[in-house]
C-alpha positions as CSV (number, residue, x, y, z in Angstrom):
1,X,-3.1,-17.8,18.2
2,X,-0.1,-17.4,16.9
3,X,1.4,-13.4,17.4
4,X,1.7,-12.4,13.9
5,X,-2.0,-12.9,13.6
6,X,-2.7,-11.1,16.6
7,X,-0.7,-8.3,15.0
8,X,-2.3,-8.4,11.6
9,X,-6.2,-8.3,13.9
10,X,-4.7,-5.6,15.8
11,X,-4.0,-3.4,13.1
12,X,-7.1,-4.2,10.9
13,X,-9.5,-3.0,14.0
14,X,-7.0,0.1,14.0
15,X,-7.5,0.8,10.3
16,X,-11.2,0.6,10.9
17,X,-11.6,2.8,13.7
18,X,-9.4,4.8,11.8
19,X,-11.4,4.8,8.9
20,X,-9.1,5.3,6.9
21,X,-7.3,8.4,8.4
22,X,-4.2,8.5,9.5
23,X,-3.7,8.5,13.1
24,X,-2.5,12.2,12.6
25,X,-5.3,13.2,10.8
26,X,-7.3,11.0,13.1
27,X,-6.0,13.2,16.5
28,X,-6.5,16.6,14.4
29,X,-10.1,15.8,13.7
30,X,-10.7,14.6,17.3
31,X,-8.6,18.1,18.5
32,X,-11.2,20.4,15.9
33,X,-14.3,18.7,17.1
34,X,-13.2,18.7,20.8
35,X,-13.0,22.6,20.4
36,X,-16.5,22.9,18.6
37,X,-17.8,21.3,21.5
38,X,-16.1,23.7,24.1
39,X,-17.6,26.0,21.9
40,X,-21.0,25.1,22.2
41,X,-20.9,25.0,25.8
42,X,-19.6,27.8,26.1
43,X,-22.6,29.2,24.4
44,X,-25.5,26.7,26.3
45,X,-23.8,28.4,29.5
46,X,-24.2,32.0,28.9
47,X,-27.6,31.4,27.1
48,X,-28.3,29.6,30.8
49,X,-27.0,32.8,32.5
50,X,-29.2,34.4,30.9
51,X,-32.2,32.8,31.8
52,X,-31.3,32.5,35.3
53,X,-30.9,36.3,35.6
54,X,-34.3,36.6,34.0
55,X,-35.7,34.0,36.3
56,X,-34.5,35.7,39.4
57,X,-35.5,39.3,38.4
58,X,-39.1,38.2,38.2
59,X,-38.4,36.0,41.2
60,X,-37.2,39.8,43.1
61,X,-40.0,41.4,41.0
62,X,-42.8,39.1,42.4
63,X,-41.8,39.4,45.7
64,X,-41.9,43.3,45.6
């Protein structure tokens, strides 16, 4: 295959991974939703805390 073609193939599969961002728009999107999920958990860990405390005051409370 000659390496123009392999060119052209390689930049269709980037435009549709892209789909139809530009790669800088492409990495800011990836950065926002990156930080939502550091976000979330962030949140599923304290709302873990939580329950673990809970758990282990009955656990102490049980056990007199």
């Amino acid at each position: 295959m000659p390496e123009n073609d392999l060119d052209a193939k390689a930049e269709r599969m980037l435009d549709a991974a892209l789909g139809g961002l530009t790669p800088h728009e492409a990495l800011l999107q990836a950065s926002r939703a990156e930080a939502a999920n550091q976000a979330e958990r962030a949140m599923a860990n304290e709302k873990n805390r939580e329950r673990a405390l809970k758990l282990l005051a009955a656990l102490e409370k049980s056990l007199g």
